[in-house]
C-alpha positions in Angstrom: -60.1 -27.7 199.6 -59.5 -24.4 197.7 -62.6 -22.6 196.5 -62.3 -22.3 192.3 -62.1 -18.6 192.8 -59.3 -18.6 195.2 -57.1 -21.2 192.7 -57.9 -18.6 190.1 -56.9 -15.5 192.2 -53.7 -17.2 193.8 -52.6 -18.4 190.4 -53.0 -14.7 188.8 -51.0 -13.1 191.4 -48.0 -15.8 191.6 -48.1 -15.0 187.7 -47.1 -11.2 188.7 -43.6 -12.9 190.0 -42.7 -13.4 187.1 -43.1 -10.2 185.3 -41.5 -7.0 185.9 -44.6 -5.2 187.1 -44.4 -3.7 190.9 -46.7 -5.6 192.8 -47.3 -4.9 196.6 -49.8 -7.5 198.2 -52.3 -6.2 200.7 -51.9 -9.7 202.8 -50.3 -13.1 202.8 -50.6 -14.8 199.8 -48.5 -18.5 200.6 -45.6 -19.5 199.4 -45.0 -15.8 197.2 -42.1 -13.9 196.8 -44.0 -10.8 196.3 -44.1 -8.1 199.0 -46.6 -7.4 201.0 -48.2 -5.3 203.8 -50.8 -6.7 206.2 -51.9 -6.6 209.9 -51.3 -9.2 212.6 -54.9 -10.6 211.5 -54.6 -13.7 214.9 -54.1 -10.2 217.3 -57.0 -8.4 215.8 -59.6 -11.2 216.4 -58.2 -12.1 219.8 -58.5 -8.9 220.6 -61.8 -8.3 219.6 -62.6 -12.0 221.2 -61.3 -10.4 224.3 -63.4 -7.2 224.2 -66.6 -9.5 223.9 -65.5 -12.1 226.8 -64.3 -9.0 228.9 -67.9 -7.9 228.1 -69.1 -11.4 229.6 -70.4 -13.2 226.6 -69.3 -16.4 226.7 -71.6 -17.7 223.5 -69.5 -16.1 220.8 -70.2 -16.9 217.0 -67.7 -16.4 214.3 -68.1 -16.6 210.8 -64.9 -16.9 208.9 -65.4 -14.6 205.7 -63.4 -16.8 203.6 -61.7 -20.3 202.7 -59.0 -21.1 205.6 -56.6 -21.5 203.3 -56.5 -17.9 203.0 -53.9 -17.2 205.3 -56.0 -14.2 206.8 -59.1 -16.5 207.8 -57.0 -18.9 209.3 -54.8 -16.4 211.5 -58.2 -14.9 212.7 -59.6 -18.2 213.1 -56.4 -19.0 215.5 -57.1 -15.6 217.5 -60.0 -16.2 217.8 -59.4 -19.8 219.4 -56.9 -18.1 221.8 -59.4 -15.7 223.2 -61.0 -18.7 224.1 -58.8 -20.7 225.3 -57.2 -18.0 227.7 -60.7 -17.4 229.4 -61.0 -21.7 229.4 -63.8 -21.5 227.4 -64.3 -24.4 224.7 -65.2 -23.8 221.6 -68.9 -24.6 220.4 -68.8 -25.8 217.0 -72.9 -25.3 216.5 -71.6 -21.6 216.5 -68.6 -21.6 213.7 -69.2 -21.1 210.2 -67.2 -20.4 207.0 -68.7 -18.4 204.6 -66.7 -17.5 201.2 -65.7 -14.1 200.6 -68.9 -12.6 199.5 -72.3 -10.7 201.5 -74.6 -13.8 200.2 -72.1 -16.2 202.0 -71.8 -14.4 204.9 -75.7 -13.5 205.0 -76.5 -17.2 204.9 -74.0 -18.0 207.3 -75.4 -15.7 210.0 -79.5 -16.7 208.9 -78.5 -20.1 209.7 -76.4 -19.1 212.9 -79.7 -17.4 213.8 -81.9 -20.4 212.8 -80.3 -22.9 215.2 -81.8 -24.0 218.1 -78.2 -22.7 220.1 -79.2 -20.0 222.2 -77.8 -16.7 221.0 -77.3 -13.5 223.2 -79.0 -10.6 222.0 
């Protein structure tokens, strides 16, 4: 479900489509006809997946720093399930979290990765 926020912001921007304003997105905002300029987000965090199972971490936490329904979260979300799924590792839900897009989300996210009785690396 979207957050309120998100609604709000996708809502303002598809309003830009409409006006004769030049808009360039930075991202993917679905279904809009504006342009845009973004990184291949599902690369990045297999990447960096990669880097931390090349490293030999096999316990690897992700918080996803927004709604999936931003296209961004769920492309990182999909790297970072590929990284896991090319070392045939399954993924441990105890250590996914999705946080909204601001520090207090994210803080509490990681306080209660942290809290858990999962054994974390450090």
């Amino acid at each position: 479900m979207k957050t309120k926020l998100l609604t709000r912001v996708s809502k303002a921007l598809k309003s830009l489509e409409n006006v004769d304003i030049p808009t360039v997105l930075m991202g993917c905002l679905e279904d809009s006809t504006l342009p845009l300029v973004d990184v291949d987000n599902a690369k990045a965090s297999e990447k960096a997946t990669h880097y931390l199972l090349d490293l030999g971490h096999r316990d690897i936490a992700r918080i996803s720093n927004a709604p999936t329904e931003c296209t961004a979260s769920s492309e990182r979300v999909r790297g970072y399930e590929q990284a896991l799924a090319n070392y045939g590792i399954s993924q441990n839900e105890n250590l996914i979290r999705y946080a909204d897009s601001d520090p207090e989300s994210g803080y509490l996210n990681m306080k209660s990765l942290l809290g858990q009785n999962t054994p974390i690396p450090r």
